[in-house]
NUMAR-335072 format. One line per 2 residues: number of its first residue (from 0); their letters; for each residue x, z, y of N, C-alpha, C. Coordinates in steps of 0.2 Angstrom, whole numbers, always signed. Each point is the difference from the previous one (the first is absolute). Layout:
NUM = A = X:Z:Y:X:Z:Y:X:Z:Y  ...;
END
This chain:
0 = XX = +64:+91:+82:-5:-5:+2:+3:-6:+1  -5:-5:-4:+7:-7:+1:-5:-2:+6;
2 = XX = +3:-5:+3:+0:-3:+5:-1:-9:-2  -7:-5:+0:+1:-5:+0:-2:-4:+3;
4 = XX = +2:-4:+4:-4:-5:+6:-6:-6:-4  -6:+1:+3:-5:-4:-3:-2:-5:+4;
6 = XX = -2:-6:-1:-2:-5:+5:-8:+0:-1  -3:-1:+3:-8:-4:-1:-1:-9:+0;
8 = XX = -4:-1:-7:+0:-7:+3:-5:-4:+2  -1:-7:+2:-5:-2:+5:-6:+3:-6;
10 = XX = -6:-2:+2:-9:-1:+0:-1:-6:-7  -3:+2:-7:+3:-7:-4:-7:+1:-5;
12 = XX = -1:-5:-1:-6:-2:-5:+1:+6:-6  -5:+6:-3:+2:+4:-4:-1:-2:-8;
14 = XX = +7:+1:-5:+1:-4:-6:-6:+5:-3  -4:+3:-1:-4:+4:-5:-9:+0:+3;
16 = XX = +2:+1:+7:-10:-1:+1:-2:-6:+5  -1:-5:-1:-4:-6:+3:+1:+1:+7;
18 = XX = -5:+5:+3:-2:+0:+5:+5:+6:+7  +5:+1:-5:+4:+7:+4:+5:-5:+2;
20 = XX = +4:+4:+7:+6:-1:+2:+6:+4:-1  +5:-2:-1:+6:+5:-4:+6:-1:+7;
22 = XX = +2:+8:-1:+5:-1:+2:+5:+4:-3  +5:+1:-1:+7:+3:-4:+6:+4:+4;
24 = XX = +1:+6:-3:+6:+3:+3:+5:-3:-7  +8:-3:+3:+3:-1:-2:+7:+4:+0;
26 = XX = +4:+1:-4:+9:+4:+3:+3:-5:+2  +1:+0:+6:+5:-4:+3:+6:-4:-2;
28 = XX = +1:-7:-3:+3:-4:-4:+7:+2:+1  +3:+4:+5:+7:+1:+3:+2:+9:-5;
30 = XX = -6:+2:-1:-1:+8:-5:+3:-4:-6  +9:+5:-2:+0:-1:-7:-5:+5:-4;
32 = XX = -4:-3:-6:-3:+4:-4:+5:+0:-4  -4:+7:-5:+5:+4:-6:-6:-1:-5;
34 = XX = +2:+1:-5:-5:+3:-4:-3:+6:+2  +4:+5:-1:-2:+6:+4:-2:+1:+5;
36 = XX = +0:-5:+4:-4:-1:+7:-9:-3:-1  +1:-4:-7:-6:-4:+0:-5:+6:-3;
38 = XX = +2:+5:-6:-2:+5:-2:-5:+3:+5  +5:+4:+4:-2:+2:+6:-7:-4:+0;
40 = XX = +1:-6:+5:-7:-4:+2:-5:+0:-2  +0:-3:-8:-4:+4:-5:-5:+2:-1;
42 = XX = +3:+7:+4:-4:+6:-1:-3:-2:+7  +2:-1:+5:-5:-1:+5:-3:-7:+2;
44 = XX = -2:-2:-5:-6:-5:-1:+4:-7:+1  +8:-1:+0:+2:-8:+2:-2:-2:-7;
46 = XX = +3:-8:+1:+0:-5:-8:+4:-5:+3  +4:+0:-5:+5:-8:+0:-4:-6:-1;
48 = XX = +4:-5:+3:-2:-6:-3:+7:-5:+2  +2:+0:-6:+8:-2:-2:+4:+6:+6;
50 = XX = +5:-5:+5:+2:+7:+3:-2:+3:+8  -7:-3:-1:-5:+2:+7:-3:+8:-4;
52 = XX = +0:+4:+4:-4:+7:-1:-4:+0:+5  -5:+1:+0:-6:+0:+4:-6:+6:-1;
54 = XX = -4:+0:+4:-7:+6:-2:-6:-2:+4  -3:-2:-2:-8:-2:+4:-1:+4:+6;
56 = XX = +0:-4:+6:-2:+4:+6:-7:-3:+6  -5:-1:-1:-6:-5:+1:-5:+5:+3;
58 = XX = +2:-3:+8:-4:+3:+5:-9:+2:-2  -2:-3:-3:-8:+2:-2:-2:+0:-7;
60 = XX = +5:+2:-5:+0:-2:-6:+5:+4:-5  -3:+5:-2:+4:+6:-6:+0:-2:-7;
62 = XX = -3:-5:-2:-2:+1:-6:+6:-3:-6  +6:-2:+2:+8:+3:-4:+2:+7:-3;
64 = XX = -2:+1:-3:+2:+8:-3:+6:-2:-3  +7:+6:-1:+3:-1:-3:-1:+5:-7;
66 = XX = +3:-2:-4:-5:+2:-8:+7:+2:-6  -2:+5:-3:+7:+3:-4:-4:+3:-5;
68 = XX = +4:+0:-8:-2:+4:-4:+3:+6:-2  -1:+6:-1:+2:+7:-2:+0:-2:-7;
70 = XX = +7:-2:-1:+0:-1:-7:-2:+4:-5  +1:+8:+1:+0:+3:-5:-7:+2:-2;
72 = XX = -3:+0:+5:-8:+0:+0:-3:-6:-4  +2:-5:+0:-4:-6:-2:-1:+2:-7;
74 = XX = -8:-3:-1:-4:+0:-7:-5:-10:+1  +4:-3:-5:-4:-6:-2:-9:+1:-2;
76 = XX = -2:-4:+3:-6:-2:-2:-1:-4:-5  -5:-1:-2:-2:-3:-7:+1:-5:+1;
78 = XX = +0:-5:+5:+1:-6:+0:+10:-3:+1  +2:+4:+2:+8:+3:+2:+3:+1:-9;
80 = XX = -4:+2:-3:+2:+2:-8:-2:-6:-2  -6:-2:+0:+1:-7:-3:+6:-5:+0;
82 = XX = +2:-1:+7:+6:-3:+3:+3:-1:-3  +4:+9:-1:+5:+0:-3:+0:-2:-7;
84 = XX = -5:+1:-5:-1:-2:-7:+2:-4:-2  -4:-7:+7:+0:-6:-1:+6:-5:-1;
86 = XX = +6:+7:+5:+8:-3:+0:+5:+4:-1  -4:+1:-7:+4:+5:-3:+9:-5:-3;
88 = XX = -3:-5:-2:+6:-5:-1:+4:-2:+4  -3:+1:+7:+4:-4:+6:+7:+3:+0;
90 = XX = +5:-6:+2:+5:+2:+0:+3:-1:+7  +4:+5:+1:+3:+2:+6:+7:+0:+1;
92 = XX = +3:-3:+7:+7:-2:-1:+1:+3:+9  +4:+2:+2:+1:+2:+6:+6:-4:+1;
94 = XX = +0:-2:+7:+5:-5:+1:+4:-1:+9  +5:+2:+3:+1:+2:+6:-4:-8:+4;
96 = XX = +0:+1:+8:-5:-2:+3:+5:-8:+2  +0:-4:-4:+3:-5:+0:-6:-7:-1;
98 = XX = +2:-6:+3:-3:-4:-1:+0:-6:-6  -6:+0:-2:-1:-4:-9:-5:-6:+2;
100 = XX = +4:-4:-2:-9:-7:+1:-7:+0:-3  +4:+5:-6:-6:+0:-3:-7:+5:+1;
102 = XX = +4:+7:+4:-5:+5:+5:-4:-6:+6  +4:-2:+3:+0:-4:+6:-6:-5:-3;
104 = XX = +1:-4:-6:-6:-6:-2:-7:+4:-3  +2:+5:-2:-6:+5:-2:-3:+3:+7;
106 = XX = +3:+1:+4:-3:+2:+8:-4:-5:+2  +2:-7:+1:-4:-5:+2:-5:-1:-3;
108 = XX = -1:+0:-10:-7:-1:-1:-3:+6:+1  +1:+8:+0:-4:+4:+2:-5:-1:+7;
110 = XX = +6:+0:+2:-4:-1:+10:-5:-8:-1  +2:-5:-3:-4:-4:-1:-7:-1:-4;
112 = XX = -1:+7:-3:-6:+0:-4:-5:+8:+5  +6:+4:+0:-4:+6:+3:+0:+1:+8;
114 = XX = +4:-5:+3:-1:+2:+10:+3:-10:+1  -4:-2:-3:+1:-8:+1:-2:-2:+9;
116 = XX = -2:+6:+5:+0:+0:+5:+4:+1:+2  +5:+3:-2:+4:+4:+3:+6:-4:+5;
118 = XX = +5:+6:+2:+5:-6:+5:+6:+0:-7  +1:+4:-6:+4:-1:-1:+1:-4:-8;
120 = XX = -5:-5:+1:-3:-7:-7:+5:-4:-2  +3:-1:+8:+7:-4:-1:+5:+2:+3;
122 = XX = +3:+6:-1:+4:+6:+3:+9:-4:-3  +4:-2:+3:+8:-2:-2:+3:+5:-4;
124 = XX = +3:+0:-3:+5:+4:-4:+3:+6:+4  +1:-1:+7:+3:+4:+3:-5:+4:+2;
126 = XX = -6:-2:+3:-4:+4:+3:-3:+4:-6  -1:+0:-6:-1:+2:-6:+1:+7:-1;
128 = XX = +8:-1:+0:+4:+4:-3:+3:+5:+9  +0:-3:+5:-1:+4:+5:-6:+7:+2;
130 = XX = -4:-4:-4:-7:+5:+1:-1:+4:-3  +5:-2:-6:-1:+5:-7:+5:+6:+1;
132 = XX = +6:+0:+3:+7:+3:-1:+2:+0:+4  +5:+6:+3:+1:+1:+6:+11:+3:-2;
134 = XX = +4:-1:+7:+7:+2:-4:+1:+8:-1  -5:+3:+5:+2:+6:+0:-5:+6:-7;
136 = XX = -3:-4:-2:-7:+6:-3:+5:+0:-8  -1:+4:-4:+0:+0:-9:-7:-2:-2;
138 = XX = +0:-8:+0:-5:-2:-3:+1:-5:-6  -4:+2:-4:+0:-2:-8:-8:-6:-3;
140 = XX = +3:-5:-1:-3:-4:-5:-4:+0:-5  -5:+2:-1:-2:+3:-7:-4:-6:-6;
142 = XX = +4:-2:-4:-4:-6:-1:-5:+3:-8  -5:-4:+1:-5:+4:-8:-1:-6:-5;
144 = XX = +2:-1:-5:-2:-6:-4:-5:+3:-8  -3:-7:-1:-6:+2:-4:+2:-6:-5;
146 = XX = -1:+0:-6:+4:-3:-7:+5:-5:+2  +6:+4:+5:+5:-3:+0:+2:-4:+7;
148 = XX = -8:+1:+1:+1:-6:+7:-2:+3:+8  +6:+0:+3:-3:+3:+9:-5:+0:+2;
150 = XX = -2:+4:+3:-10:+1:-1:+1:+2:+9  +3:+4:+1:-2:+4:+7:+8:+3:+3;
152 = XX = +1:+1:+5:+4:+1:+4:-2:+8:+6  +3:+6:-1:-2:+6:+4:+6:+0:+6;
154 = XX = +1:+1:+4:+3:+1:+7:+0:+8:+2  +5:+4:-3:+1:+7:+2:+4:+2:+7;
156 = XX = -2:+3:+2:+8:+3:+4:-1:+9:-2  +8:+2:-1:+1:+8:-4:+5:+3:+7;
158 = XX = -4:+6:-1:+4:+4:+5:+1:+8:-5  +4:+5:+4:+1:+7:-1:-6:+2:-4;
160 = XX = -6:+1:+4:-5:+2:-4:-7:-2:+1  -1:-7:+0:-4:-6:-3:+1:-8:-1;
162 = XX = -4:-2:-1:+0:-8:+0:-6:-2:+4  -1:-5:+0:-4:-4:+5:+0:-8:-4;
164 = XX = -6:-1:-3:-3:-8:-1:-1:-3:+7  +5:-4:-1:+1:-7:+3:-6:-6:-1;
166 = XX = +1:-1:-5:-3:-5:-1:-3:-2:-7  -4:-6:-1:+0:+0:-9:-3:-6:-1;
168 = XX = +2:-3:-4:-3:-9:-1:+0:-1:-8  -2:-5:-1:-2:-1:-8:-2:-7:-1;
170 = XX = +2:-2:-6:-2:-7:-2:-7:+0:-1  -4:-4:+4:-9:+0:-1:-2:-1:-8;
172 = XX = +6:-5:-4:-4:+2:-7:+1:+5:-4  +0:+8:+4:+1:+7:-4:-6:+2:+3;
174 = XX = -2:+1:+4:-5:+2:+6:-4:+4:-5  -2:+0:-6:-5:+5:-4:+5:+7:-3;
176 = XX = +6:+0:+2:+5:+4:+0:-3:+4:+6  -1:-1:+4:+0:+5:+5:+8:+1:+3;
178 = XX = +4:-1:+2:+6:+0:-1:+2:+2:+7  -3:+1:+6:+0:+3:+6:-2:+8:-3;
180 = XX = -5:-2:-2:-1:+10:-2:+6:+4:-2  +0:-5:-6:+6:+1:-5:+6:+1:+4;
182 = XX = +4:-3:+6:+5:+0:+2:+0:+7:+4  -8:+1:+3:+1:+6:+4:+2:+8:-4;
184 = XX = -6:-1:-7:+1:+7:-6:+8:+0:-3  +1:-5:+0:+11:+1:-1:+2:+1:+5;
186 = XX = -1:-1:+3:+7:+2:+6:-4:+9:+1  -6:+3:+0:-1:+6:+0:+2:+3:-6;
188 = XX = -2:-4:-6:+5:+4:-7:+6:+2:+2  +5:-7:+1:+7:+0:+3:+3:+6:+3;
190 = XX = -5:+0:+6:+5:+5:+8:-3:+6:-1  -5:+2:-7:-2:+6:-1:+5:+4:-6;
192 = XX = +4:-6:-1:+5:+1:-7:+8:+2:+4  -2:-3:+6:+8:+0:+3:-1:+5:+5;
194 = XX = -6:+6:-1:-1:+5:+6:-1:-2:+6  -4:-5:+0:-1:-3:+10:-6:+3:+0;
196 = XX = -2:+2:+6:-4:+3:+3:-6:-3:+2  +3:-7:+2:-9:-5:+2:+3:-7:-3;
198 = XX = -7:-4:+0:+2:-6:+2:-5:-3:+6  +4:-3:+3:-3:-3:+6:-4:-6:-2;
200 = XX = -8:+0:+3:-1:-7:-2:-3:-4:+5  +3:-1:+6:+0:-2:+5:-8:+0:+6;
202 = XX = -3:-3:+2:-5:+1:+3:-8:+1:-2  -4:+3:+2:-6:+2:-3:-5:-3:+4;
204 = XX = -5:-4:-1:-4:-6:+5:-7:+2:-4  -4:+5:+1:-8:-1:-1:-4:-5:-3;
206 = XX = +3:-3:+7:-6:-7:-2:+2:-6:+0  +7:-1:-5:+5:-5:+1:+1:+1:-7;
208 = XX = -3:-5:-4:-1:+0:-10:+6:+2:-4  +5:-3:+5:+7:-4:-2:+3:+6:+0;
210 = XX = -1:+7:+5:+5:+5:+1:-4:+6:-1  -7:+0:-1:-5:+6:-1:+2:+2:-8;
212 = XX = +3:-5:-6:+0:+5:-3:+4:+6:-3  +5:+2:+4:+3:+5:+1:-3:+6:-2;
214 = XX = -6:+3:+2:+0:+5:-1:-5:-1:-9  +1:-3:-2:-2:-1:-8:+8:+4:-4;
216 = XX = +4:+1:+3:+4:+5:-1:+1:+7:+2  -3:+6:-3:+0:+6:+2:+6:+6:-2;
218 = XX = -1:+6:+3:-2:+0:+7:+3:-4:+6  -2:-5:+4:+4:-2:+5:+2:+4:+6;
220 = XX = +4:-2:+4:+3:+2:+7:-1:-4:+3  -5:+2:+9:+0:-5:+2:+4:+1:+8;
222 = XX = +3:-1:+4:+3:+4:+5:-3:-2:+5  -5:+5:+2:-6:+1:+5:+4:+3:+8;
224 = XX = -2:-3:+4:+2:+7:+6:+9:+1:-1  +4:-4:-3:+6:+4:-1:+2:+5:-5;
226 = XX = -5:+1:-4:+0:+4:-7:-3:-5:-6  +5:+2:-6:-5:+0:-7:-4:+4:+0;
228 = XX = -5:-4:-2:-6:+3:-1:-1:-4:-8  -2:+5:-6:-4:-1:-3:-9:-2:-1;
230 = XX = +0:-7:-4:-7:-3:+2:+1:-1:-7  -9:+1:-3:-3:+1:-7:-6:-4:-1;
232 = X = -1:-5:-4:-5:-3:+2:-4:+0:-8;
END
């Protein structure tokens, strides 16, 4: 049984539903994490965000699911086959988790076009690459280009036996690529080729546009009660 000390933090305006209030269990910033450690978490519903790991803890308010696919289970949909068809050219280049201006100028017009509200429009290079990468995880860079030219950026972290999407951005003039799908059907190709067990795809939100479409990938897991539970829709 490991042993990790958690803090609670204050009462805070909630980044996914308008009208709710968040709060967050955190690991204590004095906790060295492992990868092996983060693994662990994982499974019991945390998520990084660069090298904070945290897990929704909101006094009046459940609707954070954490959400996981059973790789071997998974069967695309007709719209999931299109995808792929569609990038069938895309070219793909893995690259350790380092920083590049040109990921970095590609992140700024994304959030610019697709969350121009957001807090992070005009994010600095460090806070960028801070939120994206942590020192202790194995996380890898996935970059996708399309006739030659960077198109999208995928955010992996790999462990023993899964991976976990991070994150995914893309240049707004590919956006008829579907390239978010796309990033998420490869990395399932990938960890289904390298014998991983899931991929993690971080939070599951109903009625939050942005994070409900998770279960558009089947069969998901959602971790109800302290168990996976498989949900079928």
């Amino acid at each position: 049984m490991i042993s990790i000390p958690l803090v609670l933090s204050q009462e805070h305006p909630c980044g996914y539903l308008e009208t709710k209030i968040a709060q967050s269990l955190f690991v204590h910033p004095s906790y060295s994490i492992t990868t092996s450690t983060y693994a662990h978490l994982l499974e019991q519903g945390f998520r990084r965000s660069g090298e904070e790991v945290y897990a929704p803890h909101c006094s009046h308010c459940s609707a954070c699911i954490p959400a996981r696919l059973p790789l071997k289970k998974f069967k695309p949909s007709k719209s999931q086959r299109r995808c792929m068809r569609k990038n069938i050219e895309t070219q793909v280049n893995i690259k350790p988790a380092i920083f590049e201006q040109a990921h970095y100028d590609m992140y700024l017009r994304y959030q610019a076009i697709r969350h121009p509200e957001g807090s992070m429009i005009n994010t600095s290079p460090e806070n960028y690459f801070s939120f994206l990468s942590s020192s202790w995880c194995n996380t890898q860079f996935v970059e996708f280009s399309i006739h030659n030219e960077l198109a999208g950026i995928a955010i992996i972290d790999q462990f023993d036996e899964a991976w976990s999407a991070v994150y995914t951005f893309f240049e707004p003039k590919f956006s008829d690529y579907s390239l978010a799908v796309y990033a998420i059907l490869w990395q399932i190709q990938q960890a289904n080729l390298q014998q991983k067990e899931y991929l993690y795809l971080g939070f599951w939100l109903k009625d939050c546009p942005k994070m409900s479409y998770k279960t558009c990938y089947q069969p998901i897991q959602l971790l109800i009660d302290k168990q996976w539970v498989e949900m079928k829709t």
